[in-house]
N, C-alpha and C positions, 0 to 999 in steps of 0.2 A: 752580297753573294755569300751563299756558305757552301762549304764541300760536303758532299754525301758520297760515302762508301755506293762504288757499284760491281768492281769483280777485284779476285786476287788476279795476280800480274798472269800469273802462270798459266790458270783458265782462258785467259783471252790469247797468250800466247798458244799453246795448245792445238787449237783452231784457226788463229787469225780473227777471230769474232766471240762476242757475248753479248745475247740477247737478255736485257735485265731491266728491271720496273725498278726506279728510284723516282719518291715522293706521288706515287700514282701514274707516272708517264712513260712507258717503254721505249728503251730506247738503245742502242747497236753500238755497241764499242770494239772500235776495230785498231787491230795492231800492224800498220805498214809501215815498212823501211824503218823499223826500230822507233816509231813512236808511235803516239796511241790517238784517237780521234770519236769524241761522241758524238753520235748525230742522232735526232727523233725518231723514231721509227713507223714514219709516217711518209708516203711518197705526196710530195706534193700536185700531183697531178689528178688520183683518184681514191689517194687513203689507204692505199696498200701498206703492208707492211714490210714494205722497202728493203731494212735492216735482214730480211731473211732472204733474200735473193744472191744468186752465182756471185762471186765474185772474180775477177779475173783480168783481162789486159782487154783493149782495141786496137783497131785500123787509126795508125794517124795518119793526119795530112802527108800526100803524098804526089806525085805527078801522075798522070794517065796512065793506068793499065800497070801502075805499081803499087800494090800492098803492104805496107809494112806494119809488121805489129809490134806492137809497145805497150806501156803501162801495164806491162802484168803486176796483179796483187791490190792494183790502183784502182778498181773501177767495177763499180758496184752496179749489177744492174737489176732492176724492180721484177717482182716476180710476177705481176699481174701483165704491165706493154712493155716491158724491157726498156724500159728508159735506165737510160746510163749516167751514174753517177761518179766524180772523181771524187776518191774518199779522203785525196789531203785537202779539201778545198770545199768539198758538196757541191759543186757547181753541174749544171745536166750537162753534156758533152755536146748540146747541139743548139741550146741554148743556153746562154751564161747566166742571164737572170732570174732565171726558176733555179734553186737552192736549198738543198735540204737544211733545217734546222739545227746546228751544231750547237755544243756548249765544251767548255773550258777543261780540260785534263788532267791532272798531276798525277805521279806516283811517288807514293813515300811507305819503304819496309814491304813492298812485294804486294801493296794494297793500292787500285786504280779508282780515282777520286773523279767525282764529275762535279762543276759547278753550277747550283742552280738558283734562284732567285731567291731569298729569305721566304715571300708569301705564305 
């Protein structure tokens, strides 16, 4: 694995996000609860480009006829059918084994690092 430069710290803080092409493949580095997380920028459901969609909280589990909302800042949803994404994790919210693609983070000197395959 080697690391490749994809944003300075401060761009992604800024927004919460950075939409940025490292070695040919776009891909969405999001800054929540003070850490950082890259995922493909590919929904896997129909190819969308996921990484540009709302971000924001949902309904958790709850009892009948109660709403509660949570995970704000957490949860990414697809701009094309709104599929919901948890972005500490990529996991779809509805089901766990559809997964967005992540890859590995560091920050070193104000500059956000993603890990990618040598190839």
């Amino acid at each position: 694995m080697i690391k490749y430069f994809a944003a300075r710290e401060a761009d992604v803080q800024a927004t919460g996000r950075a939409i940025v092409t490292v070695k040919g493949m776009s891909l969405g580095i999001f800054h929540v609860d003070s850490r950082y997380y890259a995922w493909r920028n590919v929904c896997p459901h129909a190819g969308a480009p996921v990484c540009a969609g709302l971000t924001g909280g949902t309904t958790l589990p709850s009892n009948v006829y109660e709403y509660e909302f949570g995970c704000e800042g957490r949860i990414l949803r697809c701009p094309w059918h709104g599929w919901e994404f948890d972005l500490t994790n990529g996991r779809h919210l509805a089901d766990s084994s559809v997964k967005l693609r992540g890859f590995d983070v560091t920050v070193e000197d104000g500059d956000v690092y993603v890990w990618l395959a040598a190839k």
